[in-house]
C-alpha positions in Angstrom: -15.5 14.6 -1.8 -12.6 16.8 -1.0 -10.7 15.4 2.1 -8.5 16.6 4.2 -5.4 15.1 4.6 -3.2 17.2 6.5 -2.6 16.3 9.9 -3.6 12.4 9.7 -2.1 10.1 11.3 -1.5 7.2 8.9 -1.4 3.6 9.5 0.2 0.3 7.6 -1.4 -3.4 8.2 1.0 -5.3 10.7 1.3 -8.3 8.3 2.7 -6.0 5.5 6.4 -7.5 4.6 9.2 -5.2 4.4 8.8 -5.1 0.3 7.0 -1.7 0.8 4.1 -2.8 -1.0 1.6 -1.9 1.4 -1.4 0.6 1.7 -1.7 2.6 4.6 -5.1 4.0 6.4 -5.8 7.2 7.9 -9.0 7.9 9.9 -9.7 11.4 8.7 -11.2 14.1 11.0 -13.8 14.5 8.7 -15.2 11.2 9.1 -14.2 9.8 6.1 -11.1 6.9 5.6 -8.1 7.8 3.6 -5.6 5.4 1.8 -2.4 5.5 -0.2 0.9 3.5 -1.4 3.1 3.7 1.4 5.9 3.3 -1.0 5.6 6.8 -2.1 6.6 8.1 1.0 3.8 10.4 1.8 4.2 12.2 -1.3 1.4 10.8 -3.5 -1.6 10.5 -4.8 -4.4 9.5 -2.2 -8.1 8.5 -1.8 -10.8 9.2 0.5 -14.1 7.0 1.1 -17.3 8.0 3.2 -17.3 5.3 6.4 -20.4 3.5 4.5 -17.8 3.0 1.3 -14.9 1.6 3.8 -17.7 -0.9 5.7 -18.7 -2.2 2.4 -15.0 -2.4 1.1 -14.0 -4.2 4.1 -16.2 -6.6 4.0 -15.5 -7.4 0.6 -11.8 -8.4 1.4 -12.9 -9.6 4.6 -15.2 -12.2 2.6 -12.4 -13.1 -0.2 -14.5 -10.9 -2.8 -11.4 -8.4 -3.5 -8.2 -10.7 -2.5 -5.6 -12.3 -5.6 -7.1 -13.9 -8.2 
């Protein structure tokens, strides 16, 4: 998959703390949903997922399957 990030407009979960260990979300114009570290300012590394892969890893922390052990 080769994203395109440019241009996105990037989002951070309101019950993130002020720590800056959060990941923020971009709905790409592609379709697909982008995440990063928002503690790296923009300037790292991040990762696209086809809308199926989001749905599926939403639900997953949704239902407790991908929270804190």
């Amino acid at each position: 998959m080769n994203a395109e990030f440019s241009g996105a407009q990037w989002y951070k979960s309101s019950h993130s703390g002020p720590d800056g260990h959060c990941v923020e979300v971009a709905f790409l114009f592609d379709g697909n949903v982008g995440i990063r570290d928002s503690k790296d300012l923009g300037s790292g590394p991040a990762m696209a997922f086809a809308p199926g892969e989001w749905d599926v890893f939403v639900a997953g922390v949704v239902d407790g399957k991908l929270g804190p052990a």
